[in-house]
BAFI-494634 format. One line per field, with one value per residue (C-alpha): chain; x, y, z; residue in one letter. Coordinates in Angstrom, 2 decimals, padded with zeros to 5 digits. Layout:
<rs>
bami = (A / ...)
x = (X / ...)
y = (Y / ...)
z = (Z / ...)
loro = (a / ...)
</rs>
This chain:
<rs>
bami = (A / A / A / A / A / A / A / A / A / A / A / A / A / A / A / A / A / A / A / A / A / A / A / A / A / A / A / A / A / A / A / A / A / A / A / A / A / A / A / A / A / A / A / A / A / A / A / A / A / A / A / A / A / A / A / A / A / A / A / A / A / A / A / A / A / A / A / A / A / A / A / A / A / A / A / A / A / A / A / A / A / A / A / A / A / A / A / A / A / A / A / A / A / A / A / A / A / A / A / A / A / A / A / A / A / A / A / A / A / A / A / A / A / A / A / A / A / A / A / A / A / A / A / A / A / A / A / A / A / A / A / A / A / A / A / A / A / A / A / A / A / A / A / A / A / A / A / A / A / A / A / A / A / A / A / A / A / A / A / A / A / A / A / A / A / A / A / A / A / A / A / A / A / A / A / A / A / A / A / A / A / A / A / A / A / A / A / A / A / A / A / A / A / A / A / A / A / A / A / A / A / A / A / A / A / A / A / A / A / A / A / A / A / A / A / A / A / A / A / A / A / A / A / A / A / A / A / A / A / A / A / A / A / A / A / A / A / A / A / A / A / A / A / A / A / A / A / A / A / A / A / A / A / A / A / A / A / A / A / A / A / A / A / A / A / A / A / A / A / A / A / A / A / A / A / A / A / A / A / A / A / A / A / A / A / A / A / A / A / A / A / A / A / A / A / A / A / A / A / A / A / A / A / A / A / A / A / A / A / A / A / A / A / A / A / A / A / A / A / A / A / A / A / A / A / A / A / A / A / A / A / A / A / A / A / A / A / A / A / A / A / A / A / A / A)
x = (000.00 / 001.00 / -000.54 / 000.45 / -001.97 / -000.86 / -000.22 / -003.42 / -005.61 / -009.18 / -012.09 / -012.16 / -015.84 / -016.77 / -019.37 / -020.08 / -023.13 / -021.24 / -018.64 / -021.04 / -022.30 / -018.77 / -017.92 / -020.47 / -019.99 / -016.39 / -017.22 / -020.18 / -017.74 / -014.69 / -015.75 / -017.68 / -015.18 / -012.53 / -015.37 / -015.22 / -011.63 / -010.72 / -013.91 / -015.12 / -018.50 / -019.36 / -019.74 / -020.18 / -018.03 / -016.99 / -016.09 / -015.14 / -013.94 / -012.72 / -009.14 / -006.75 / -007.88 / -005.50 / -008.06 / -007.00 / -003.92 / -001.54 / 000.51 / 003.78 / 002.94 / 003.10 / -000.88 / -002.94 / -006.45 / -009.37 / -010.57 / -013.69 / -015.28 / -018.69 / -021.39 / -023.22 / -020.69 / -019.11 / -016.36 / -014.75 / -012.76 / -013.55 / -011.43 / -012.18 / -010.69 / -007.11 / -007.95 / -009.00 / -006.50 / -007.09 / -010.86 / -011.27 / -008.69 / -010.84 / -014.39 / -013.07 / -012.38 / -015.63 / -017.50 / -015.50 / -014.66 / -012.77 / -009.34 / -009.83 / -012.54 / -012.75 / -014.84 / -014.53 / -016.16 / -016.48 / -013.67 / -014.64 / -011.58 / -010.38 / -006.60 / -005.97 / -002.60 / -002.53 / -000.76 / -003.27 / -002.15 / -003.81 / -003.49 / -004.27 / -007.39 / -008.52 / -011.28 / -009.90 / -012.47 / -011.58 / -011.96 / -010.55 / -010.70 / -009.07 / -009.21 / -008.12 / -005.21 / -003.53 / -000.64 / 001.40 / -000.22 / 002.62 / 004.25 / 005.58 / 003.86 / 000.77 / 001.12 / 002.14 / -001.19 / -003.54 / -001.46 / -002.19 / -006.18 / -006.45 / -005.09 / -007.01 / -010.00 / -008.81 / -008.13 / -011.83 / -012.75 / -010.60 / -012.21 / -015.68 / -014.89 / -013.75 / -016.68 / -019.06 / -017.09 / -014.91 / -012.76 / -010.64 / -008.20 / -007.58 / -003.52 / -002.86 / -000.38 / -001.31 / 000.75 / 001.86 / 005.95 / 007.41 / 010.36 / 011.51 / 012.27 / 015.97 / 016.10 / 014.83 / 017.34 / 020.19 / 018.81 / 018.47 / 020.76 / 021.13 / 017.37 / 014.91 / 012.20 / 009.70 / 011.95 / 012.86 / 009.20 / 008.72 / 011.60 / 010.38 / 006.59 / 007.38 / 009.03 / 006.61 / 003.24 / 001.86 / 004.10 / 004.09 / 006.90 / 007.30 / 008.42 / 008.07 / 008.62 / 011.63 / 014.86 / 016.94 / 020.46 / 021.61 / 019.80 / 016.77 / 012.87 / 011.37 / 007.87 / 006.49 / 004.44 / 003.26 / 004.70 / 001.18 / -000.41 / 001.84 / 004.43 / 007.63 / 010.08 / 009.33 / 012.27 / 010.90 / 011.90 / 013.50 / 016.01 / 014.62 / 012.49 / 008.89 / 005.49 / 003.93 / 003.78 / 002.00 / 000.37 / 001.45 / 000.27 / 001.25 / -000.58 / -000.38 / -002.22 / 000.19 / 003.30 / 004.01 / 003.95 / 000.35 / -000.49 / -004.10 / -003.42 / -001.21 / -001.51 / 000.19 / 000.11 / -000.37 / 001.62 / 002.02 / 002.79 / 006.69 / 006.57 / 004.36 / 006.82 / 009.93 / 008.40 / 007.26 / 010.59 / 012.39 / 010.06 / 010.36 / 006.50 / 006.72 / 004.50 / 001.56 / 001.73 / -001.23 / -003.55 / -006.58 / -005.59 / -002.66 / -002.91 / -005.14 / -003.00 / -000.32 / -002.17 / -002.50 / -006.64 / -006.72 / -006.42 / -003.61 / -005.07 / -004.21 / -005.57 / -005.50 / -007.24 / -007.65 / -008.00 / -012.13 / -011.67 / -007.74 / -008.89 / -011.50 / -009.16 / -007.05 / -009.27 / -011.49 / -008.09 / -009.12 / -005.89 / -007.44 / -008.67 / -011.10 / -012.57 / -013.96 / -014.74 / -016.23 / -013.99 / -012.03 / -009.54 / -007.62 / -009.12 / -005.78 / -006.01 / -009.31 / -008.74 / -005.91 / -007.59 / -010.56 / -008.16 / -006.85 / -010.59 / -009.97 / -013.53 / -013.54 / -016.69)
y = (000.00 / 003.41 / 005.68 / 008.88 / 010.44 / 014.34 / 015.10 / 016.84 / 016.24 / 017.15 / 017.86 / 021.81 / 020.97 / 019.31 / 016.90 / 014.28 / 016.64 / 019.60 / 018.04 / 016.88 / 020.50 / 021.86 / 019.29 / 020.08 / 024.09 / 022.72 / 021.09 / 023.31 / 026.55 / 024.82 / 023.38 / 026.79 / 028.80 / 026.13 / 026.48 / 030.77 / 030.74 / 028.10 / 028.41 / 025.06 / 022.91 / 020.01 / 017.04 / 013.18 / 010.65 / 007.24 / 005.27 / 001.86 / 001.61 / -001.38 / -002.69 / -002.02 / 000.82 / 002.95 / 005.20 / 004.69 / 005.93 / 003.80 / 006.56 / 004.87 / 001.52 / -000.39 / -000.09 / -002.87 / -001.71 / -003.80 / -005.63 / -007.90 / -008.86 / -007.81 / -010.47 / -008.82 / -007.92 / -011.52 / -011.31 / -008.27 / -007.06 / -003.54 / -001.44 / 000.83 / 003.99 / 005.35 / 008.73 / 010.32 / 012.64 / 010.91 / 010.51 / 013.79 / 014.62 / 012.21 / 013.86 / 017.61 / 016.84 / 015.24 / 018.34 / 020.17 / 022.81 / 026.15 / 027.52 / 028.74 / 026.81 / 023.57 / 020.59 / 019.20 / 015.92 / 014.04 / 011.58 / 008.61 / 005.48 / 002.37 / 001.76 / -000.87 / -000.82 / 002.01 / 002.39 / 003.32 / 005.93 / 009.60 / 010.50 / 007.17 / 005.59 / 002.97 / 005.29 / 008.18 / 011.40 / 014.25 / 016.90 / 015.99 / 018.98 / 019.87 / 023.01 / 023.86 / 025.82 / 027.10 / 025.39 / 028.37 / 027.76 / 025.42 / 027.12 / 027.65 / 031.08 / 029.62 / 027.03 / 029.60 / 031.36 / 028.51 / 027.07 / 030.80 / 030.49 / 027.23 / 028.38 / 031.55 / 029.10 / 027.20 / 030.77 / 032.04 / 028.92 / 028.99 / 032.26 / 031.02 / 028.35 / 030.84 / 032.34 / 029.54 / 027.94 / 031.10 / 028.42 / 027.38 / 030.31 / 030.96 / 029.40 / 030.21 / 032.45 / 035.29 / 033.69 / 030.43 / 029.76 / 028.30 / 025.90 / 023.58 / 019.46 / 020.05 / 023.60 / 021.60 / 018.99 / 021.73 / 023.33 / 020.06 / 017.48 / 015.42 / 014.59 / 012.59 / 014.37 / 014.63 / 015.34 / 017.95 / 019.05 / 019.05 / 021.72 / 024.42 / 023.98 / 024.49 / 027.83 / 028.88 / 027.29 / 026.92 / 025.48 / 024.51 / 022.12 / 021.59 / 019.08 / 015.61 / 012.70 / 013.78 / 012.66 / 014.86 / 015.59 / 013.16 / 010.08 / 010.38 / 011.36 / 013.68 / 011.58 / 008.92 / 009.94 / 008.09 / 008.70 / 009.94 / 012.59 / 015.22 / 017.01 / 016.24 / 016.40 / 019.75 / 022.37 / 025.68 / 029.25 / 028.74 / 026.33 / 022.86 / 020.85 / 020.00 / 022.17 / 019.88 / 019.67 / 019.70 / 021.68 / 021.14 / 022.99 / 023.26 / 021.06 / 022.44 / 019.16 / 016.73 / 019.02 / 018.36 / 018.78 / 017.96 / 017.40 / 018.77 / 018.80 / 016.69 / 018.72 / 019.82 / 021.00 / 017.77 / 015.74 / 016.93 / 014.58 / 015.19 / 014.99 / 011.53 / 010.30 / 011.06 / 010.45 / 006.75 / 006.07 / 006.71 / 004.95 / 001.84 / 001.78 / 002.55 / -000.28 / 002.16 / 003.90 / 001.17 / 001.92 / 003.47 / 006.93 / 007.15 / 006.72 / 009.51 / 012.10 / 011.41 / 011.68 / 015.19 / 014.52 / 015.72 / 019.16 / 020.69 / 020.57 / 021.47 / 019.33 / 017.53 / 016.53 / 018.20 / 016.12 / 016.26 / 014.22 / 015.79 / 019.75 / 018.45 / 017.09 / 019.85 / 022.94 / 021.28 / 020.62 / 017.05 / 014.50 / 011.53 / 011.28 / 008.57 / 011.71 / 012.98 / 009.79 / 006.04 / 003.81 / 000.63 / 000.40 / -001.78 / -003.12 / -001.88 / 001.39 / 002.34 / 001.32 / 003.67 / 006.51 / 006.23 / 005.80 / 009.31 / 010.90 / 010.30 / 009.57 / 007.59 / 007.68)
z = (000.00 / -001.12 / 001.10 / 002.96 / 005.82 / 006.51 / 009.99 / 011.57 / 008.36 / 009.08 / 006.00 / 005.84 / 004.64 / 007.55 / 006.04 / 003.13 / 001.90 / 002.20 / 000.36 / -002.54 / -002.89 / -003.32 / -005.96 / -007.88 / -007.72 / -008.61 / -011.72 / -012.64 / -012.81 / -014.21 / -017.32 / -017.76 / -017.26 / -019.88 / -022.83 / -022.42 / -022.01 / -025.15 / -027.01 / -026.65 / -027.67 / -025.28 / -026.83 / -026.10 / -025.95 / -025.98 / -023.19 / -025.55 / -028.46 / -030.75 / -030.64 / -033.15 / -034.74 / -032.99 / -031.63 / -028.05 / -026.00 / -024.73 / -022.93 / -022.19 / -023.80 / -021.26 / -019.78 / -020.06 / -021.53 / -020.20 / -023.32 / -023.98 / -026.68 / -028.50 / -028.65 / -031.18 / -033.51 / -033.93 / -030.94 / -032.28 / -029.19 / -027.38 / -025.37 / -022.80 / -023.22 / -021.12 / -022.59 / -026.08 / -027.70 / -031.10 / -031.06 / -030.49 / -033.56 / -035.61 / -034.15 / -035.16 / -038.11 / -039.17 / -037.32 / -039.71 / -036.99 / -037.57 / -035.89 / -033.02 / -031.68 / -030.35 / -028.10 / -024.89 / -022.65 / -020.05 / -020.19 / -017.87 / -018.20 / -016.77 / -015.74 / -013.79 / -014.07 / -011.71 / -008.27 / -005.73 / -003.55 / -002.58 / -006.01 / -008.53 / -008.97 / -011.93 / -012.04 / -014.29 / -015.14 / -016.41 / -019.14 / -022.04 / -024.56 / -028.33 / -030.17 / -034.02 / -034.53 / -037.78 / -038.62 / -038.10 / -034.54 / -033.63 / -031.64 / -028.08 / -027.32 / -028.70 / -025.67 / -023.18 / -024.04 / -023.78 / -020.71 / -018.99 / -020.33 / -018.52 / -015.47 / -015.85 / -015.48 / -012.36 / -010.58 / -011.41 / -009.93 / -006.80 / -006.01 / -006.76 / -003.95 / -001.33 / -001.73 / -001.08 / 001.24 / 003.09 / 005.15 / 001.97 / 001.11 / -002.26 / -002.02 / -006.30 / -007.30 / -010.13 / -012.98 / -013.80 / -014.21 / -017.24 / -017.48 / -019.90 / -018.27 / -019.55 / -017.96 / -014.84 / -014.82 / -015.18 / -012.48 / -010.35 / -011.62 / -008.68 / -008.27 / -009.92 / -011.88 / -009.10 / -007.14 / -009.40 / -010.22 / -005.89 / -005.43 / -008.94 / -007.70 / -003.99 / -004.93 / -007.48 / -006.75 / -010.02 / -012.72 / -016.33 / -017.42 / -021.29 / -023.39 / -021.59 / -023.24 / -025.42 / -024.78 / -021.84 / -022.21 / -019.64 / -021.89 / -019.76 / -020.57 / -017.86 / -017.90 / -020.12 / -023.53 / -025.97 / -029.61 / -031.63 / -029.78 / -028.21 / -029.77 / -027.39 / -030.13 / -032.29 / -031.70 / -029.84 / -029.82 / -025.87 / -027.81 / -026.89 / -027.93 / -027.38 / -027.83 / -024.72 / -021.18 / -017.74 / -015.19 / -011.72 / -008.27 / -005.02 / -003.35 / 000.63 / 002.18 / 000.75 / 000.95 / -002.84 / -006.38 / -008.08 / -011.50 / -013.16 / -016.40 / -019.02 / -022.11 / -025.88 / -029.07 / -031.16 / -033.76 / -037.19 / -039.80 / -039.65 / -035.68 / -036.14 / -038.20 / -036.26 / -032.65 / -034.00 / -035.35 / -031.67 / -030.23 / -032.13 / -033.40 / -037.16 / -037.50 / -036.16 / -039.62 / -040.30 / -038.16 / -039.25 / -037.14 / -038.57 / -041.66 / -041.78 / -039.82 / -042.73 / -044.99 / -043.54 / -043.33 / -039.72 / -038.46 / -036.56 / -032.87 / -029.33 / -026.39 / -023.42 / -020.11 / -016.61 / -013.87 / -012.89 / -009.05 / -009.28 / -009.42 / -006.85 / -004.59 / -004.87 / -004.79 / -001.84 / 000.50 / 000.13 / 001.14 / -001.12 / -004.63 / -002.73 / -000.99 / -004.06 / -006.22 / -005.56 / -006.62 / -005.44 / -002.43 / -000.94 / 002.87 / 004.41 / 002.46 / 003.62 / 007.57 / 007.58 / 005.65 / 008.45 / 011.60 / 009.94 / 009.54 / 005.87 / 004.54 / 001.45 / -000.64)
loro = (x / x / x / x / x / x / x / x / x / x / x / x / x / x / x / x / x / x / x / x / x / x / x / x / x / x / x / x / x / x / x / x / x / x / x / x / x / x / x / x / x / x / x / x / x / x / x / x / x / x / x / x / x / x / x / x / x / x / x / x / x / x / x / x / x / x / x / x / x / x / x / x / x / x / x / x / x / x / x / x / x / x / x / x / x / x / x / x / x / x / x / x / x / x / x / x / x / x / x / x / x / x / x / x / x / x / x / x / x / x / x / x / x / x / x / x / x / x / x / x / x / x / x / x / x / x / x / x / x / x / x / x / x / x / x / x / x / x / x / x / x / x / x / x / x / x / x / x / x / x / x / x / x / x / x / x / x / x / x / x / x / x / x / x / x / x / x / x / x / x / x / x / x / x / x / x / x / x / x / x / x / x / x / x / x / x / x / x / x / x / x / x / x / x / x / x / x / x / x / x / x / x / x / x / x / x / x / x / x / x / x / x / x / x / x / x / x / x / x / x / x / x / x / x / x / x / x / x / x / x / x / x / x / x / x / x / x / x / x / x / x / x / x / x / x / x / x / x / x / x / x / x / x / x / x / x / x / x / x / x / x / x / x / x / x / x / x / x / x / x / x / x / x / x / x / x / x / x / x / x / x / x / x / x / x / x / x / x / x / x / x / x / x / x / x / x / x / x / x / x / x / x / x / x / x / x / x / x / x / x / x / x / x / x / x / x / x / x / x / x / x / x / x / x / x / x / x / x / x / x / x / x / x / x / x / x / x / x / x / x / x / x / x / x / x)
</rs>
């Protein structure tokens, strides 16, 4: 078990309805707030789709989708989603939708290959959004000003919390700080990256760290990303590579870094290319999504997810993503969490 209980933890909210009611305001004003600031259209999604299509994400390739197959389509196997930056590719560019706007949905996914600690669940919801860009859109300022939009919307919605519920201070700084993973490792060479992602976001409180996935100058990659989504291998006007990243926070109940939001300017057909061929998966150039994106029938989009339970948890002062969502837990897990005045749903 994975599990660490802050000293002195106790539920700012005081009760489970109280809780419920703040959730909701949570989610309510976020995903408001994310459509104003990106211009975005909700739409539905899909939670399965069928295997080898290449429709689904397997992030670092090494997750284990759960798979069954369809009675009433002769066996063909399904997949349950572990997120949807291609669908969403795909669904834009049947919708036929302009630069500068874009979609976004409720996200709900399986992972079982998860750790569970206060952070991972196999339950994953969150936002998952894309928006059409130009393709003189790729760009790293481009990023910077959709990175500061989202985090425009989590600050609106920080506020909106303090003033439903006056005991949480607002704890976000005004801006958000930029820094490249190979700026960070200069900067911290002797640590590991979240190590090196604890010490930037403790100074700075709200961080966004770009290009993960590529290659760092000591041989290593900051964090794990699969080949055929984001852009982690583009050069960039700071000098390094990459036109991705994530947004992390200060998260003062756990005394560390927190992630919301994995996030990027998507693959081109020249970044496709390259980012399958260092990643040994050239054979993905016949799957049905791929094919398409070289063939350049897909638009040039910007996307990602934000953590639904995640900005819960962290917004709400909550010490376990259990506090937010119902979901599985170990026995051992949720003894502890309750000795601690934890309250798992």
């Amino acid at each position: 078990m994975s599990l660490f209980i802050p000293q002195g933890y106790r539920n700012l909210l005081g009760s489970m309805e109280a809780t419920e009611k703040a959730i909701k305001t949570v989610k309510d004003m976020f995903q408001n707030n994310l459509s104003a600031q990106l211009a975005l259209l909700r739409v539905t999604a899909p939670m399965v789709v069928l295997t080898g299509t290449g429709i689904t994400d397997d992030h670092t390739g090494v997750e284990r989708p759960v798979r069954f197959p369809v009675k009433g389509m002769d066996e063909r196997q399904a997949e349950v989603v572990h997120s949807l930056a291609k669908w969403k590719r795909l669904k834009l560019g049947e919708m036929g939708v302009a630069p500068g706007r874009g979609i976004y949905t409720d996200m709900n996914a399986l992972r079982p290959d998860e750790e569970l600690d206060n952070l991972h669940s196999i339950y994953v919801d969150q936002w998952d959004w894309e928006a059409v860009i130009r393709r003189e859109d790729r760009n790293l300022d481009f990023l910077k000003k959709t990175v500061r939009r989202i985090y425009e919307a989590i600050k609106v919605t920080e506020n909106k919390i303090y003033v439903e519920f006056p005991q949480i201070q607002p704890a976000l700084p005004d801006d958000i700080f930029f820094i490249h993973s190979e700026e960070l490792l200069r900067l911290y060479p002797g640590m590991t990256p979240k190590e090196r992602e604890d010490a930037i976001v403790r100074e700075h409180k709200a961080v966004f760290i770009i290009g993960i996935g590529g290659k760092l100058s000591d041989g290593s990659i900051h964090d794990g990303r699969a080949a055929d989504y984001d852009d982690w291998s583009t050069p960039n006007s700071d000098g390094f590579e990459g036109l991705n990243g994530d947004i992390l926070l200060w998260n003062p109940v756990l005394g560390h870094a927190f992630e919301v939001s994995s996030m990027g300017i998507r693959v081109d057909e020249a970044a496709m290319e390259r980012q399958l061929k260092v990643r040994g998966q050239e054979w993905k150039k016949e799957l049905y999504f791929h094919k398409r994106l070289l063939a350049g029938e897909l638009p040039c989009t910007i996307g990602g997810g934000v953590g639904q339970s995640r900005l819960c948890m962290y917004l709400l002062r909550k010490a376990h993503i259990g506090e937010i969502q119902s979901s599985i837990w170990p026995d051992d897990m949720r003894a502890a969490c309750a000795a601690a005045g934890i309250e798992l749903v």
